[in-house]
SEGUSE-139844 format. One record per atom (N, C-alpha, C): residue in three letters; x, y, z. Coordinates in steps of 0.05 Angstrom, whole numbers, plus 5000, padded with zeros to 4 digits. Example, Ala and Ser with C-alpha at 12.3 -4.5 7.8 and 13.67 -1.06 7.14 Angstrom:
# residues 2
ALA526448865156;ALA524649105156;ALA526449345156;SER525749555142;SER527349795143;SER525850015157;
# end
This chain:
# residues 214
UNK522851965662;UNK524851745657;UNK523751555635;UNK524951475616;UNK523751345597;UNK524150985601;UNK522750905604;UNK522750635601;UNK523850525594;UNK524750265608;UNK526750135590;UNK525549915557;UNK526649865537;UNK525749785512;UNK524649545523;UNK522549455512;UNK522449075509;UNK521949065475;UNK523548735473;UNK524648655453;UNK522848535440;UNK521948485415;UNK520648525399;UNK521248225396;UNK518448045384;UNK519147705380;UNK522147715366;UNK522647845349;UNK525247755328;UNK527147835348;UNK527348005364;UNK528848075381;UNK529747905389;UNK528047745406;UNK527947515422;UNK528747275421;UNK528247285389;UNK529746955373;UNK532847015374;UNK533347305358;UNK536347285347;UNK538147315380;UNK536747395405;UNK537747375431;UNK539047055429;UNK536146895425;UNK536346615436;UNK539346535422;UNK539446595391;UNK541446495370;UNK544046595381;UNK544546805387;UNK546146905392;UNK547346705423;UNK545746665440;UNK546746545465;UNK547446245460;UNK545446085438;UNK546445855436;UNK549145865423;UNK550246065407;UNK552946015400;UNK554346065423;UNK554546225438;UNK555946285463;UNK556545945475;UNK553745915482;UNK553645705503;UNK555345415484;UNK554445445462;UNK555545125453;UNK558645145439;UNK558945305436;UNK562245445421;UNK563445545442;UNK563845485466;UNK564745635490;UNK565645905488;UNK564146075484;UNK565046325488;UNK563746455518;UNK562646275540;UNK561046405558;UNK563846525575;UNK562746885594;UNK564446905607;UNK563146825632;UNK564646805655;UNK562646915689;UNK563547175690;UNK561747325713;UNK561447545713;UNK562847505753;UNK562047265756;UNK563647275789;UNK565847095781;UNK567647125807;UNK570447005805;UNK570646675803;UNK571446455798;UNK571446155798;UNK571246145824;UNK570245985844;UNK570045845872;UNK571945695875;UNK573445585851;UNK575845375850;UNK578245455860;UNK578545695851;UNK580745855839;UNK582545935873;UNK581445875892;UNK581945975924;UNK583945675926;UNK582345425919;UNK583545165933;UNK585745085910;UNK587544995930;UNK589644825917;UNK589044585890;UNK590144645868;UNK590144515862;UNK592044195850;UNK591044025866;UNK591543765877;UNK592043575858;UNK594243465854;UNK594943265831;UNK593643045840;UNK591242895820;UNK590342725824;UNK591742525801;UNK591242135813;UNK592441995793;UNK590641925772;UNK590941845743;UNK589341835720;UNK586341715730;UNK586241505742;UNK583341405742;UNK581641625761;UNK583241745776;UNK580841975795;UNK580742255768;UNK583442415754;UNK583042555737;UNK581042425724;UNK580642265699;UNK577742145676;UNK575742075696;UNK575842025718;UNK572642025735;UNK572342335745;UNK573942485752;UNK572742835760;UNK572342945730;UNK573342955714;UNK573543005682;UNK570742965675;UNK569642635679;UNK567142605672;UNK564942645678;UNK565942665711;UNK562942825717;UNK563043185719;UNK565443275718;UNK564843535711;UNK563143605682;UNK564543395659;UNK563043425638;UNK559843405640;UNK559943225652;UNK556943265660;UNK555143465665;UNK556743675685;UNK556043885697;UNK556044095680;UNK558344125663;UNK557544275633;UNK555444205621;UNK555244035616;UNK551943915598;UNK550244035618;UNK549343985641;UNK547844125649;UNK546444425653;UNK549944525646;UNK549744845645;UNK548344945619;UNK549244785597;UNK548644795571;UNK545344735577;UNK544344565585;UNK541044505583;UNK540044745597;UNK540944845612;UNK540545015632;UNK539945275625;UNK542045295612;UNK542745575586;UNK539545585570;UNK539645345557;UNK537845345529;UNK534845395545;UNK534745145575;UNK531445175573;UNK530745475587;UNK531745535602;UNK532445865614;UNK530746065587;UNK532946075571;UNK533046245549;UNK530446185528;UNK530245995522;UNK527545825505;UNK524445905523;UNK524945895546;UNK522945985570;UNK522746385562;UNK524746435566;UNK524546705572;UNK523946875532;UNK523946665510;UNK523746725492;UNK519846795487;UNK518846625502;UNK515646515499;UNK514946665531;UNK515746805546;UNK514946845568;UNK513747075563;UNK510447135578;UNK508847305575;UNK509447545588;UNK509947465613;UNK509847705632;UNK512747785633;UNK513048005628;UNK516248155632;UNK517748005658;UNK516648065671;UNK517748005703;UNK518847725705;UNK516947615699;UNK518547325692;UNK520447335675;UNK520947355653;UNK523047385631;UNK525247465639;UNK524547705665;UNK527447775669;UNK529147645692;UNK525647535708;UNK527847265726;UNK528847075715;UNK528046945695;UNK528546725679;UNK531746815669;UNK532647065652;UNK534247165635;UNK536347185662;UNK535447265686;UNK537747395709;UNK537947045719;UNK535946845719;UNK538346605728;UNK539446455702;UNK538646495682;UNK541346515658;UNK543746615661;UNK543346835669;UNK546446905674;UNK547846765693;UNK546746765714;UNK548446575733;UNK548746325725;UNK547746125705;UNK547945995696;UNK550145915686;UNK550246195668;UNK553246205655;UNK555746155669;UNK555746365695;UNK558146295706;UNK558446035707;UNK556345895720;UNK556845535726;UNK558045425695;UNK556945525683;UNK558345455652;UNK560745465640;UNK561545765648;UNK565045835653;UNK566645685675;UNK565245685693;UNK566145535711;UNK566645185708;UNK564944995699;UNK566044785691;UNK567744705667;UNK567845015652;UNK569144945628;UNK572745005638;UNK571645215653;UNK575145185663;UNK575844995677;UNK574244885692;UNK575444625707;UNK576244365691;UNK574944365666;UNK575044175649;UNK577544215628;UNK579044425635;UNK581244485622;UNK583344435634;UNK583644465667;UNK584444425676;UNK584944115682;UNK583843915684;UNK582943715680;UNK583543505652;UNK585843695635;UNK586343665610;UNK583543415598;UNK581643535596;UNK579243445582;UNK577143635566;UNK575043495560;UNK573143755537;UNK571343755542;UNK569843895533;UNK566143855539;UNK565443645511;UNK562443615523;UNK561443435513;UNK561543435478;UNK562343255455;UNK560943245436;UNK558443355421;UNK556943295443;UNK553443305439;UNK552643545441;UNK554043775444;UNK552643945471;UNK551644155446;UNK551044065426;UNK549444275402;UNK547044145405;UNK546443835404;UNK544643615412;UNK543443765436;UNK543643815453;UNK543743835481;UNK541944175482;UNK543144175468;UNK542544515478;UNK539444585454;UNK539144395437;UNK538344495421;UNK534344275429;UNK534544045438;UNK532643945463;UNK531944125480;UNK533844195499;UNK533144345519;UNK531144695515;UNK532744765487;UNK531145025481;UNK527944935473;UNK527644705463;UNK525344645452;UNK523744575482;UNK524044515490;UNK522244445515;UNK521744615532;UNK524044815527;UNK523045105546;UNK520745285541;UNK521045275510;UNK519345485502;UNK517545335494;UNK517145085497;UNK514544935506;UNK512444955520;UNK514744945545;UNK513245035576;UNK512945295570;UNK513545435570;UNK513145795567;UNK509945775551;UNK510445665529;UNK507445745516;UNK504945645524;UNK506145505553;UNK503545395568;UNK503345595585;UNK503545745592;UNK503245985611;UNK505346035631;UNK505746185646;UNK508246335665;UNK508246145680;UNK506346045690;UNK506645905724;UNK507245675706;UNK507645475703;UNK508645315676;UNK511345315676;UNK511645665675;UNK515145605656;UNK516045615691;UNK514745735708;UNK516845745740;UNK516545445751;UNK514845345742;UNK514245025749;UNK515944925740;UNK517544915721;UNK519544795702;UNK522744895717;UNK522545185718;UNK524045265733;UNK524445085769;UNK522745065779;UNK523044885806;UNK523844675802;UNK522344545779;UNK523044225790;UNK525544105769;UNK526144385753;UNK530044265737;UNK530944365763;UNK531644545777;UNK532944725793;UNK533144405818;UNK531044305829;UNK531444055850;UNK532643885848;UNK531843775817;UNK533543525801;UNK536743605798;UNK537543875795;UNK539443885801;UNK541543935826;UNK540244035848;UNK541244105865;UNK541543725884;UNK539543595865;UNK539943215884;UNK542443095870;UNK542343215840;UNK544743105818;UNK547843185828;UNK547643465840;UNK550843515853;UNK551243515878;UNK549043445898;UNK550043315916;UNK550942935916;UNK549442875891;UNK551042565887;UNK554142585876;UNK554142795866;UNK556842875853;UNK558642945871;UNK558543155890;UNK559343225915;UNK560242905935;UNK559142705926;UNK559742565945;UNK562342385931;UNK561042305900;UNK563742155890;UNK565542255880;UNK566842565873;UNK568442695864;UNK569842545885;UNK573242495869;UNK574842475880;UNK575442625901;UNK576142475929;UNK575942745961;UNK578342915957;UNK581242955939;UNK582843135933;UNK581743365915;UNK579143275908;UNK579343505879;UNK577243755886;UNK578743915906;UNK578044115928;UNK576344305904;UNK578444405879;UNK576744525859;UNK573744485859;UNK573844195840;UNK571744185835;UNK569644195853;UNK569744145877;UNK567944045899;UNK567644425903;UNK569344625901;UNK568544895908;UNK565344955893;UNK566344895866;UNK564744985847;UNK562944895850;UNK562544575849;UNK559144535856;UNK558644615881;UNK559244645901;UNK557944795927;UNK556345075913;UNK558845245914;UNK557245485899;UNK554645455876;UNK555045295858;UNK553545215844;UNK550545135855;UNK550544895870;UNK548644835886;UNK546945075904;UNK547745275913;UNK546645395919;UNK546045635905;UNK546945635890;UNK545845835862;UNK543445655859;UNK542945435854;UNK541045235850;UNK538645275861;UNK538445295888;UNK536545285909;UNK535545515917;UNK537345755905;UNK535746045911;UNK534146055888;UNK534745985862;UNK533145995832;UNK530245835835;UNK529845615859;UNK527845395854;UNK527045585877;UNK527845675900;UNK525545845914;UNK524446175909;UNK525946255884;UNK525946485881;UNK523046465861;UNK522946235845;UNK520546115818;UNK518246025845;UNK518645955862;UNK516345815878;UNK514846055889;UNK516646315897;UNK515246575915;UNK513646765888;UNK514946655863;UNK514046825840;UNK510746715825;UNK510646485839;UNK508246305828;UNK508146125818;UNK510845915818;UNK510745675804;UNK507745485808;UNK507145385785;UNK505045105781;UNK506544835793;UNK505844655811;UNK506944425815;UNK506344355793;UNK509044165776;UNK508043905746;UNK506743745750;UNK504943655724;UNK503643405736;UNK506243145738;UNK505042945761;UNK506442765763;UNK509042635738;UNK508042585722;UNK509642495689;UNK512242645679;UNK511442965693;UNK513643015678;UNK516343115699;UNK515043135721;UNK518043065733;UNK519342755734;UNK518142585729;UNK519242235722;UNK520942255697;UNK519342405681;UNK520142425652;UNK523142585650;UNK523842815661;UNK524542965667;UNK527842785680;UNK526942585693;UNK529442565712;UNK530242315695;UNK528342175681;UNK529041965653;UNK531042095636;UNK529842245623;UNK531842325601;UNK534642485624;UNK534842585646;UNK536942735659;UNK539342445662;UNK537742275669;UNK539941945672;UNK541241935646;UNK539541995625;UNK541641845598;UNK542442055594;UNK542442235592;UNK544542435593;UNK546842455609;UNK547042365624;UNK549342385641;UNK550842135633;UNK549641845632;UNK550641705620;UNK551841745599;UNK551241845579;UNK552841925557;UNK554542185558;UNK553942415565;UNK555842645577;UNK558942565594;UNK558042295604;UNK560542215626;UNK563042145595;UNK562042035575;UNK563241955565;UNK564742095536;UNK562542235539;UNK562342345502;UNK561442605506;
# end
C-alpha cells in the first residue's frame, strides 16, 4: 500500500492561501447539515434581529480566527499526527463558519468588515505557536477551544430566547468546542504560561467589541 503524500513547505503555504480566501470571501461549505435548519424560524422585532445579527457576527469572526490559527498551526506543525488533528478540527470549524454565515443571512446582515484583518492575526500567531514546538501548538489549541466554549455559553444566554436557530447552532458548536480542547489535552497539550491566556482573552474582548458592530 503506498503511503499517503505529505506536502512539501510550499505545499503548505499555497494550502494556507488557498483557505484564507475560502474563509474570508465566503466560499466555506459544511460538510454536516445546519443545526438551525430543524427549528422554526421565529420572527423577531428589529432591536432583538441587530442584537442576534451582532453576536452571531461575532461568532463568524471567531470561525474566521479559528480557521486561520488552526491552519497557521498545522502550516509549522512538526509531527504529522498533529497536523492532521489540527487540519480535521479545521474542518469542523468550517462548518461553524458556514453555519453562522447562513444565519447571518438569514438575519438580513453580513460578516464582519475586518475579517481579512482577522484572519490574517490569527494565522500569524498560529504558526507562531507551532514553531515553538507541538505541545505549544495543542496548548494553544486548549486554551482558544475554553475561551470559546465560556464566550458561547455567554452568548447562549443573551441571544434573544425566540431565536431557536441561532441558539441550535451554538449548542452544536459548543460542543464541537469541547471535544477539540479534550481531544489536544489526550494528544499532549503544554499548559500556557500564565500571560498568554490573559493576553489571549484581552485581545478576544476587543474583538468582539468591534465584530458586534463592524
Amino acid at each position: 500500500m503506498t503511503p499517503p503524500r505529505r506536502l512539501s513547505p510550499l505545499d503548505r503555504l499555497l494550502d494556507s492561501a488557498q483557505n484564507a480566501l475560502v474563509t474570508v470571501f465566503g466560499g466555506a461549505r459544511a460538510g454536516r447539515a445546519n443545526p438551525g435548519s430543524d427549528e422554526a424560524d421565529v420572527a423577531l422585532d428589529e432591536a432583538e434581529r441587530r442584537h442576534a445579527a451582532g453576536l452571531m457576527r461575532i461568532n463568524h469572526v471567531g470561525e474566521v480566527c479559528a480557521q486561520a490559527l488552526y491552519v497557521g498551526q498545522a502550516a509549522v506543525a512538526r509531527d504529522h499526527g498533529v497536523r492532521d488533528q489540527l487540519l480535521a478540527a479545521a474542518q469542523e470549524e468550517t462548518d461553524h463558519l458556514a453555519w453562522c454565515a447562513d444565519r447571518l443571512r438569514e438575519l438580513d446582515s453580513r460578516p464582519s468588515l475586518l475579517n481579512p484583518v482577522w484572519y490574517a492575526g490569527s494565522w500569524t500567531i498560529g504558526a507562531l505557536a507551532g514553531l515553538r514546538g507541538d505541545g505549544w501548538n495543542l496548548g494553544f489549541v486548549v486554551e482558544t477551544e475554553r475561551q470559546v466554549e465560556a464566550h458561547l455559553d455567554e452568548h447562549l444566554q443573551v441571544l434573544p430566547q425566540a431565536d431557536l436557530r441561532s441558539r441550535a447552532i451554538l449548542r452544536t458548536m459548543k460542543a464541537d468546542e469541547a471535544r477539540h480542547a479534550d481531544h489536544a489535552e489526550a494528544a499532549g497539550a503544554r499548559a500556557l504560561p500564565a500571560p498568554i491566556p490573559a493576553a489571549m482573552a484581552s485581545a478576544s474582548r476587543l474583538m468582539k467589541a468591534v465584530a458586534y458592530r463592524l
